[in-house]
C-alpha positions as a printed NumPy array, in Angstrom:
array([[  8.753,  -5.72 , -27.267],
       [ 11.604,  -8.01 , -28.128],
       [ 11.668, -10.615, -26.465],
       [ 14.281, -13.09 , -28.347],
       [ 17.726, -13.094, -29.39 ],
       [ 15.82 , -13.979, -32.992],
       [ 13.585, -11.557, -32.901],
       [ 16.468,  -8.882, -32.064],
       [ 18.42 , -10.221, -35.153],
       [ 15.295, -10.248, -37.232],
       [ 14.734,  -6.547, -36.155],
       [ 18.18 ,  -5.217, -36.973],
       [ 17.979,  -7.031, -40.43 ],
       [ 14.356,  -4.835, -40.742],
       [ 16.266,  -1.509, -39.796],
       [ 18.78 ,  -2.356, -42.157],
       [ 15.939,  -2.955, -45.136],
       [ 13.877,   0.165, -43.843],
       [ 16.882,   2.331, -44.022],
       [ 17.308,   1.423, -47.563],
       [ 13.845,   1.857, -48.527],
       [ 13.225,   5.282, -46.488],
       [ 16.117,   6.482, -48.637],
       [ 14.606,   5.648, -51.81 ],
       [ 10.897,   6.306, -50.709],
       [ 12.063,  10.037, -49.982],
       [ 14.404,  10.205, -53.191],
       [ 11.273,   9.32 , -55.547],
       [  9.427,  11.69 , -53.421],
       [ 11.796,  14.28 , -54.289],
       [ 11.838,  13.693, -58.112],
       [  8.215,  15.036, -57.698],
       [  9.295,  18.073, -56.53 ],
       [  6.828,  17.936, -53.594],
       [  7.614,  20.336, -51.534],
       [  9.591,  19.331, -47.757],
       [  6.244,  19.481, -45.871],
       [  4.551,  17.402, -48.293],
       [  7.337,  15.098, -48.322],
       [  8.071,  14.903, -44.489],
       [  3.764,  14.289, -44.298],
       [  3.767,  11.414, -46.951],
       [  7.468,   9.502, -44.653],
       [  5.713,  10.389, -40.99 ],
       [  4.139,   7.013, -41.172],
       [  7.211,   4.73 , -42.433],
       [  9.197,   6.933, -39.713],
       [  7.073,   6.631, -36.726],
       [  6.925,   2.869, -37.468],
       [ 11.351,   3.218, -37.913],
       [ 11.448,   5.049, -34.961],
       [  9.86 ,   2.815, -32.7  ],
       [ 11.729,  -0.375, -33.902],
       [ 14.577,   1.47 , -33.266],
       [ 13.497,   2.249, -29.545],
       [ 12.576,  -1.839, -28.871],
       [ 16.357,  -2.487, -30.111],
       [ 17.603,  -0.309, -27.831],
       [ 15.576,  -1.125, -24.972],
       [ 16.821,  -4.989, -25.146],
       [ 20.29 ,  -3.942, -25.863],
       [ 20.013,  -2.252, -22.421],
       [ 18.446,  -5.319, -21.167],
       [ 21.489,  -7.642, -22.365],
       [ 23.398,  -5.213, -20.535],
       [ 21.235,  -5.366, -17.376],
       [ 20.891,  -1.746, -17.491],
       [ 16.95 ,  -2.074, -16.296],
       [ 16.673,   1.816, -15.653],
       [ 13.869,   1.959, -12.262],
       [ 10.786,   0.547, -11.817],
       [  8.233,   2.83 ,  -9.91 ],
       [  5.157,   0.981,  -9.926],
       [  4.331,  -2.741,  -9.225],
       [  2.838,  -3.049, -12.511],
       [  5.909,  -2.98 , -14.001],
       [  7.233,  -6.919, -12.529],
       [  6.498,  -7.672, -15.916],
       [  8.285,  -6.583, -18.061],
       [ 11.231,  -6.501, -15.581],
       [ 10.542, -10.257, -15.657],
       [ 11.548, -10.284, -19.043],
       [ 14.188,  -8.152, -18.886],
       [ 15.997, -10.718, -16.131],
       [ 15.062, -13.348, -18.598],
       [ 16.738, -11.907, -21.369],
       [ 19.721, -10.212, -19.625],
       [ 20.507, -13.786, -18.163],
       [ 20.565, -15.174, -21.816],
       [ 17.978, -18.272, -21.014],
       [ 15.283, -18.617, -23.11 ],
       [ 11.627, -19.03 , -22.929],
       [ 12.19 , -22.668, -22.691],
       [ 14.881, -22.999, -20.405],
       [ 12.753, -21.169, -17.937],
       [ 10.034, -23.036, -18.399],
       [ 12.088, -25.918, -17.699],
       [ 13.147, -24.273, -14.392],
       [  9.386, -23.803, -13.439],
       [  7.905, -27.203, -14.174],
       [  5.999, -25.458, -16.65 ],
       [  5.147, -26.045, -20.631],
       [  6.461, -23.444, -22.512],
       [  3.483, -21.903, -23.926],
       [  2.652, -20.782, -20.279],
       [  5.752, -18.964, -20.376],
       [  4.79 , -17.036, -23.884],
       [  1.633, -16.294, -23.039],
       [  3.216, -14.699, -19.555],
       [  5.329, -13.139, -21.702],
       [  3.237, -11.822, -24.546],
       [  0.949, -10.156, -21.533],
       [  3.984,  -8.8  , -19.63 ],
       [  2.939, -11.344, -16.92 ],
       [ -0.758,  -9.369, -16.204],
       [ -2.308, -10.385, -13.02 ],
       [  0.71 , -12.681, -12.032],
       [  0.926, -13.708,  -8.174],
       [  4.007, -12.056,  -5.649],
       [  4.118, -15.58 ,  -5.302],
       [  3.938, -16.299,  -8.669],
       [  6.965, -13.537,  -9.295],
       [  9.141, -14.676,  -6.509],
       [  9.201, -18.211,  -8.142],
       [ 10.113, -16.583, -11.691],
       [ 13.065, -14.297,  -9.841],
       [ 14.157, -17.276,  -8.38 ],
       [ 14.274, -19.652, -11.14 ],
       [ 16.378, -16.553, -13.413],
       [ 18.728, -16.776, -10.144],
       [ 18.075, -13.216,  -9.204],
       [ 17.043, -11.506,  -6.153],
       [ 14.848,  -8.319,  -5.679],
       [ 15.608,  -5.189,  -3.686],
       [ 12.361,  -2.849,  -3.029],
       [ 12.694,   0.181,  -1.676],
       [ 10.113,   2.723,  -0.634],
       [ 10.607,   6.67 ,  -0.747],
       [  8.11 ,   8.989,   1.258],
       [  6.635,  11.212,  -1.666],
       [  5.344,  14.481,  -0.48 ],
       [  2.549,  15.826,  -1.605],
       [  1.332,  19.298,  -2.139],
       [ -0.364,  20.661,   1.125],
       [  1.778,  18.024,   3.7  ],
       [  2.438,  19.655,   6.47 ],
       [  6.227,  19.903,   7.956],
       [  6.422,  18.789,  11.511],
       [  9.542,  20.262,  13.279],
       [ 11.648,  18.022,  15.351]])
């Protein structure tokens, strides 16, 4: 996951280079006259890789927008935590700042998509990006519930 404006610009730099060297890597490929299935085997690996670089720039360009899609589980404050971080534009250190905290704490948070963190521990990080949280809770039926008429 991206987590950096320097990491995103180091990651569009790498699609850039990949691009260039998929091209080329399926052009020699080519002059060998292996045949498409041979050739589409020998890029899967280069292209899975491409593929999912691609997705992590996406995902934080939707993140700079604050388009944070919805979270369904609790498990997923963390990486929403990151999102706010990012989508406000203040960095690891600023919010460390903000919590009294040394940065590292705030990496290694980070780097384990906050694992284990406190509510309390969350409210303080909300908070400190100046955001506030709206849960909501939807009854999900399952099979074999039985409808009671009013």
């Amino acid at each position: 996951m991206i987590k950096t404006e320097t990491e995103y610009q180091e990651c569009l730099k790498r699609l850039e280079s990949d691009s260039r060297v998929i091209q080329e890597q399926r052009r020699k490929l080519e002059e060998l006259k292996l045949s498409s299935e041979q050739i589409d085997l020998a890029m899967e690996p280069v292209l899975s890789f491409n593929a999912q670089l691609k997705e992590e720039v996406e995902w934080y360009e939707r993140v700079k927008r604050r388009d944070f899609g919805v979270f369904t589980q609790l498990t997923e404050i963390g990486p929403l935590l990151v999102a706010l971080r990012i989508a406000n534009g203040i960095s690891q250190s600023e919010l460390a700042r903000r919590l009294s905290v040394d940065v590292s704490q705030i990496s290694r948070d980070e780097r384990n998509d906050y694992h284990g963190i406190s509510i309390e521990r969350a409210e303080r990080v909300v908070a400190a990006l100046g955001e506030e949280l709206q849960i909501s809770v939807r009854y999900k039926k399952q099979p074999g519930d039985l409808m009671v008429a009013s």
